[in-house]
N, C-alpha and C positions, 0 to 999 in steps of 0.2 A: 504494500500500500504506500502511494509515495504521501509527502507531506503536505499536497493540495487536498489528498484525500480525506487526510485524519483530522485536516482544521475542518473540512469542512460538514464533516458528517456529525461535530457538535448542533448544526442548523435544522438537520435532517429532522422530520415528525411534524405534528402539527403544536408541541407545545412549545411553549417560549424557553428561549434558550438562558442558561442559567446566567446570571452578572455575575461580570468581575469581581475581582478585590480591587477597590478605589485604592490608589496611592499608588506609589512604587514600587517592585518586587526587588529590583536592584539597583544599588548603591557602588558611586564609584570609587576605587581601589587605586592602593596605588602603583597595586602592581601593573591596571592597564597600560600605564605609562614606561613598565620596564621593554626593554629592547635586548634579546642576546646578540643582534648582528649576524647571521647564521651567512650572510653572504660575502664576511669575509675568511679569506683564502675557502671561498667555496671549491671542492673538487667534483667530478662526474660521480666518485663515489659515497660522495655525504651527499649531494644532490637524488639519487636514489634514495638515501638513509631518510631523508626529511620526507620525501614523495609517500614511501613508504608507512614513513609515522603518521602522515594524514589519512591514509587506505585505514589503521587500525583504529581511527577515530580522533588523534591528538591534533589538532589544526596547529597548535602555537607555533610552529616553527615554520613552517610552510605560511601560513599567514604574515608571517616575520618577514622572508624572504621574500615575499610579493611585494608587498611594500619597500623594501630595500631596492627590489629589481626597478620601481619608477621610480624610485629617488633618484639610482645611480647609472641611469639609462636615459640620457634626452630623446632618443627618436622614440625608444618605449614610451615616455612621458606621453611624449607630442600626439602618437597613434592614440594611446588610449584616451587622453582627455579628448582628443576630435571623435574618437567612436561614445564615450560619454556623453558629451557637452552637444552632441547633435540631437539628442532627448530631455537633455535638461534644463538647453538654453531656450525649449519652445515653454512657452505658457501653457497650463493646464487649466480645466474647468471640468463640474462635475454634472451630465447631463444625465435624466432622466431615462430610464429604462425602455425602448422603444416596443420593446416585444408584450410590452405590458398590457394585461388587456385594457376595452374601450371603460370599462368600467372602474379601473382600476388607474386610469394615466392621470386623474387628479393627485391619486395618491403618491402615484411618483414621482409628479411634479414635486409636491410636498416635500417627500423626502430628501429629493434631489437637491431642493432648496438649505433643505435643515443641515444636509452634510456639506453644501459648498461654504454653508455660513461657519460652521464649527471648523472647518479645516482653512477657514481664510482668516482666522482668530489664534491661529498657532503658529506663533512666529518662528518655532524648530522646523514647522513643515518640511518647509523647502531644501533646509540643511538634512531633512531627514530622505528625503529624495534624492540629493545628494551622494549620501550615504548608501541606498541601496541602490544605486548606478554603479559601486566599486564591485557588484556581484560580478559583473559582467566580466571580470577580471577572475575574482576567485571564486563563484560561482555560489556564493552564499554569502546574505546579508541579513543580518536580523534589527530590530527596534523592537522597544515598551512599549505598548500603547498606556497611557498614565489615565485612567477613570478617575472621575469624581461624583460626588451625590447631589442629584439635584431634582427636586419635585418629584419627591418617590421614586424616581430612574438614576441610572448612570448616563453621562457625556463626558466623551472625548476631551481632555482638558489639557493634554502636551502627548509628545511624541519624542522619546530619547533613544539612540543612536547605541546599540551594545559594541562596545571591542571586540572586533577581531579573534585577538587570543582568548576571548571567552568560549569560543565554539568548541565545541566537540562531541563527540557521537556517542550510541552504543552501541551496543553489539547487534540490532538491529536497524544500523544507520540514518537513528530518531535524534535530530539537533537536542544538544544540551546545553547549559548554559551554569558556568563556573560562578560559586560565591563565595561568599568569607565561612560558610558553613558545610558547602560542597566542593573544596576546591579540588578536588580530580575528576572523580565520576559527575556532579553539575546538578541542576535541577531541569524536571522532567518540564518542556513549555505548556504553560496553562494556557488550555483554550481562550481565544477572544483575548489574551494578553498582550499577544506579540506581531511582527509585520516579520516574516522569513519568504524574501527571495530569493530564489534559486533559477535564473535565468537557462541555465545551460542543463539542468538535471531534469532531462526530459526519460531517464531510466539509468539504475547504475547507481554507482556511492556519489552523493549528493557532493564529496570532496573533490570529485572528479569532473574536469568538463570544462571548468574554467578558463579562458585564455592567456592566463599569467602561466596559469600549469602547462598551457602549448605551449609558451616561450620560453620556458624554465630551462631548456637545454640549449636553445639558439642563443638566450642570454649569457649562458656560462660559457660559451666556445667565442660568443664576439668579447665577452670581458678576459680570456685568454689570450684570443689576440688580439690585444689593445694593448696588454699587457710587454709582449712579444715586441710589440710595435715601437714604444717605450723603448725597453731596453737596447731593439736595432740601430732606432734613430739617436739613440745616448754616443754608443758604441760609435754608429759608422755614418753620425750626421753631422759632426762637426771634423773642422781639418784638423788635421795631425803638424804638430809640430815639431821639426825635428831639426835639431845642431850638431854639428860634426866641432870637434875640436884636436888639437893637435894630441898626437902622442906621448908629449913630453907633458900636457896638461897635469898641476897638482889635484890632488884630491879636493883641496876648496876652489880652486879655480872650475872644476865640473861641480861641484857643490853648488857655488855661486852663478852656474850657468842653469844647470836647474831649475832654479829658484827665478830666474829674467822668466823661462819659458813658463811656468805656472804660473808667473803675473798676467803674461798673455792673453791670459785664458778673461781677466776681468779689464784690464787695461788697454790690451791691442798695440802696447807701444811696448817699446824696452830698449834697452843700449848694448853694444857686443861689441868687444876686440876686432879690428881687423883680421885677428885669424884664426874668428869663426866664421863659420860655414849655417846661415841659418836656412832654412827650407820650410815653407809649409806648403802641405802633399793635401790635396782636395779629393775626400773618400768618392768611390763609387755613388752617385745616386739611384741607382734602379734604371739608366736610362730613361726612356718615353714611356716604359710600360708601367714606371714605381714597383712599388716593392709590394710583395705578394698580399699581405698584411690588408691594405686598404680593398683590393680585390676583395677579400673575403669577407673585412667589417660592411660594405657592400653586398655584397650577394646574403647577408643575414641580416642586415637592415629589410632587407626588400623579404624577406620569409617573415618577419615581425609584420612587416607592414600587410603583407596578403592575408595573415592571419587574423590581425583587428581589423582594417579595412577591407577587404576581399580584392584590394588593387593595390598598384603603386605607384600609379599616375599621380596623384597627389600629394606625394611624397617625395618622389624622385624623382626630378627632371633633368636629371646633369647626363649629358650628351643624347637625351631619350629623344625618339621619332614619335612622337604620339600621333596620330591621326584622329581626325575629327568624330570619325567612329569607334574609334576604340575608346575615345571621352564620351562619347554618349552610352557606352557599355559601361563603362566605370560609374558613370553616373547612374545608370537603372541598377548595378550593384549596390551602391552605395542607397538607394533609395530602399531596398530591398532588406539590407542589414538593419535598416532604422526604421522601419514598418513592423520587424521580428522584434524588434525591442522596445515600439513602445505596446506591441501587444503583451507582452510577458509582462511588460511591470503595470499595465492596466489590467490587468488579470490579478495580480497581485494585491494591487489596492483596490479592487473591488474582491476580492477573496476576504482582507485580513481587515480591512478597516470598514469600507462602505458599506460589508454586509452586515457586523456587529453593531456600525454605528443607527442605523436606519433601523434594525431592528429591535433594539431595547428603543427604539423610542417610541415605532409606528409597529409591531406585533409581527409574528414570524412569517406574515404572509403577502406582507410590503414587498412592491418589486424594485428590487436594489438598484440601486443608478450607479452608472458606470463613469467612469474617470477617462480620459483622452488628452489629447496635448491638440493644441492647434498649429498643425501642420503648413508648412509656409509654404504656397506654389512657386514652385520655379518659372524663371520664363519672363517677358515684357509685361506689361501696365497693358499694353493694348492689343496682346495677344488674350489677357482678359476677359477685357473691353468687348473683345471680338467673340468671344465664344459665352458670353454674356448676353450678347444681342441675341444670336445662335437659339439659345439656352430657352431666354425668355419671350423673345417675337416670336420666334419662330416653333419652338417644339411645346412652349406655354409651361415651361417648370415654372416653381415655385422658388421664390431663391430669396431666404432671409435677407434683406435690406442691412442689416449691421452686418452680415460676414460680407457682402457686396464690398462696405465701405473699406472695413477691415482688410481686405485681397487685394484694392487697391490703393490702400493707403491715403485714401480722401477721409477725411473727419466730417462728420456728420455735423450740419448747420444749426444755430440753435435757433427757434419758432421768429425771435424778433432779429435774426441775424440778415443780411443784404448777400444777397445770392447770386450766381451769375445766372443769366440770361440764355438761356439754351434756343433749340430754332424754334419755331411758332408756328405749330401744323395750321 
């Protein structure tokens, strides 16, 4: 039974489903804030040992090293905040149930109302949104939903954000949650408590799936050779400086010669006998081709990049051929990745919060209103314009007047405002 399952079959029947405990369940620690650093001198073989401890349930280390991986990875950064921030950056609103019946759509209206208003009064919301966009990465994200009592019911009154290293499983790979009273095995998640995203655990250990875990090895081989790179370019990137002196030279007169050439190194200047001989010898660069090193940090950037984005066009353009079709393929890719994502997390917040919230207030057989982001069209003002006229002259939709405005970026006139003059049939 996966974890959409078990929340949700507390809903299941015709009786009202039991209320929360108002308050907090967890309290923060100070351990959330330790860090072991598990990604340095990470090797192939402790990279297994962590992957491994996540299969048996333990996340903290593997959750560690996720995080480390975008700290100390710019193009990793870059992918993943652009495959995030392309659902976080749209606006959200929370609309009525459409499949509702005809008798039934005042009610949903209602509802629809009651949860936009309570969730636009929680100023964590968004941060808590935030927060379960990093699934998309390690494949689980959990939050509190924090209740409170009010006119014989509970409501929604905050939303807080659980650490990382609190996760962990059991032996039936059921999320748990580490306290100052459970700290190994954790507490079992109380129904209607919590928000648990799992973007990518479509079947399989809920640990597994996430995209930090696909880069986990591309990461450790480009930070090897980088490493590599480092030490080549130490080595065989700067010139060699070398002095011949005479054979009758004293031991301090090469002493004192020495000591001229390792000033070189911060000065570039120095003073020499007549009969020395100074030479500096210009290493190898790799010729036209460079040195192997960039080839490769290259060809694993572009396996990162295919991996969050499903292209590389947006990432890579140095010496690339793109064609105008192969951007408009990227493009329906890239539209494609970000339709799967905001369906999983509106699935999610209509699973974990909007079903809970609508129902302790309006009874177990309220139709739940769904959550959606306002998706920005691509394309011209008057390609719009154009399939507007289309739309409405001619095939006779119906087409709310505020998303008209909003699609094209016209602001709505207000009753006593001076308006322009259009043509006069």
């Amino acid at each position: 039974m996966t974890i959409a399952q078990r929340i949700a079959n507390s809903f299941r029947g015709s009786e009202s489903p039991r209320s929360p405990k108002p308050g907090r369940i967890l309290q923060p620690r100070p351990e959330d804030a330790w860090r072991d650093y598990p990604s340095s001198n990470l090797t192939p073989k402790r990279l297994m040992a962590i992957l491994r401890e996540a299969d048996a349930g333990s996340l903290s280390s593997a959750m560690q090293l996720y995080e480390e991986m975008e700290e100390k990875d710019p193009h990793l950064y870059a992918v993943a905040n652009t495959r995030r921030l392309a659902a976080t950056g749209l606006e959200w609103t929370i609309q009525p149930d459409r499949q509702a019946a005809t008798a039934q759509r005042e009610q949903a209206r209602k509802a629809a109302d009651y949860c936009r208003d309570v969730l636009t009064r929680i100023d964590a919301f968004d941060d808590v949104l935030q927060h379960l966009a990093l699934a998309t990465g390690r494949n689980i994200a959990i939050a509190e939903l924090i209740w409170g009592e009010s006119a014989n019911t509970v409501t929604l009154v905050d939303v807080a954000p659980v650490d990382f290293t609190r996760i962990v499983f059991d032996a039936l790979d059921r999320p748990r949650i580490l306290t100052e009273e459970e700290k190994f095995d954790g507490i079992a998640l109380t129904p209607h408590k919590f928000i648990v995203h799992t973007p990518q655990c479509t079947s399989g250990h809920p640990a597994r799936g996430g995209l930090l875990r696909v880069t986990a090895l591309v990461y450790l081989a480009k930070n090897l050779a980088l490493k590599d790179w480092m030490i080549f370019s130490e080595v065989f990137g700067m010139p060699v400086r070398v002095a011949r002196y005479e054979p009758s030279a004293s031991p301090e007169e090469k002493r004192e010669l020495l000591e001229m050439l390792e000033s070189l190194g911060s000065n570039a200047a120095g003073i020499f006998s007549r009969a020395v001989d100074l030479q500096i010898v210009e290493t190898n660069r790799g010729g036209s081709k460079g040195t192997p090193y960039d080839t490769l940090i290259e060809f694993l950037n572009r396996e990162i990049s295919k991996a969050w984005l499903g292209q590389t066009l947006t990432t890579d353009t140095t010496g690339a051929r793109g064609t105008f079709a192969a951007s408009n393929v990227h493009e329906q890719v890239r539209r494609d990745i970000l339709a799967d994502d905001l369906r999983r997390e509106a699935r999610t917040i209509r699973r974990d919060i909007l079903t809970p919230l609508a129902r302790f207030r309006f009874g177990p057989d309220v139709p739940v209103p769904r959550f959606a982001r306002h998706v920005r069209r691509t394309g011209s003002a008057r390609e719009l314009a154009d399939l507007l006229d289309v739309a409405v002259n001619d095939l006779g939709f119906r087409v709310p007047l505020d998303w008209a405005h909003e699609s094209l970026g016209l602001p709505r006139a207000a009753d006593s405002a001076t308006v322009l003059q259009g043509k006069q049939g």
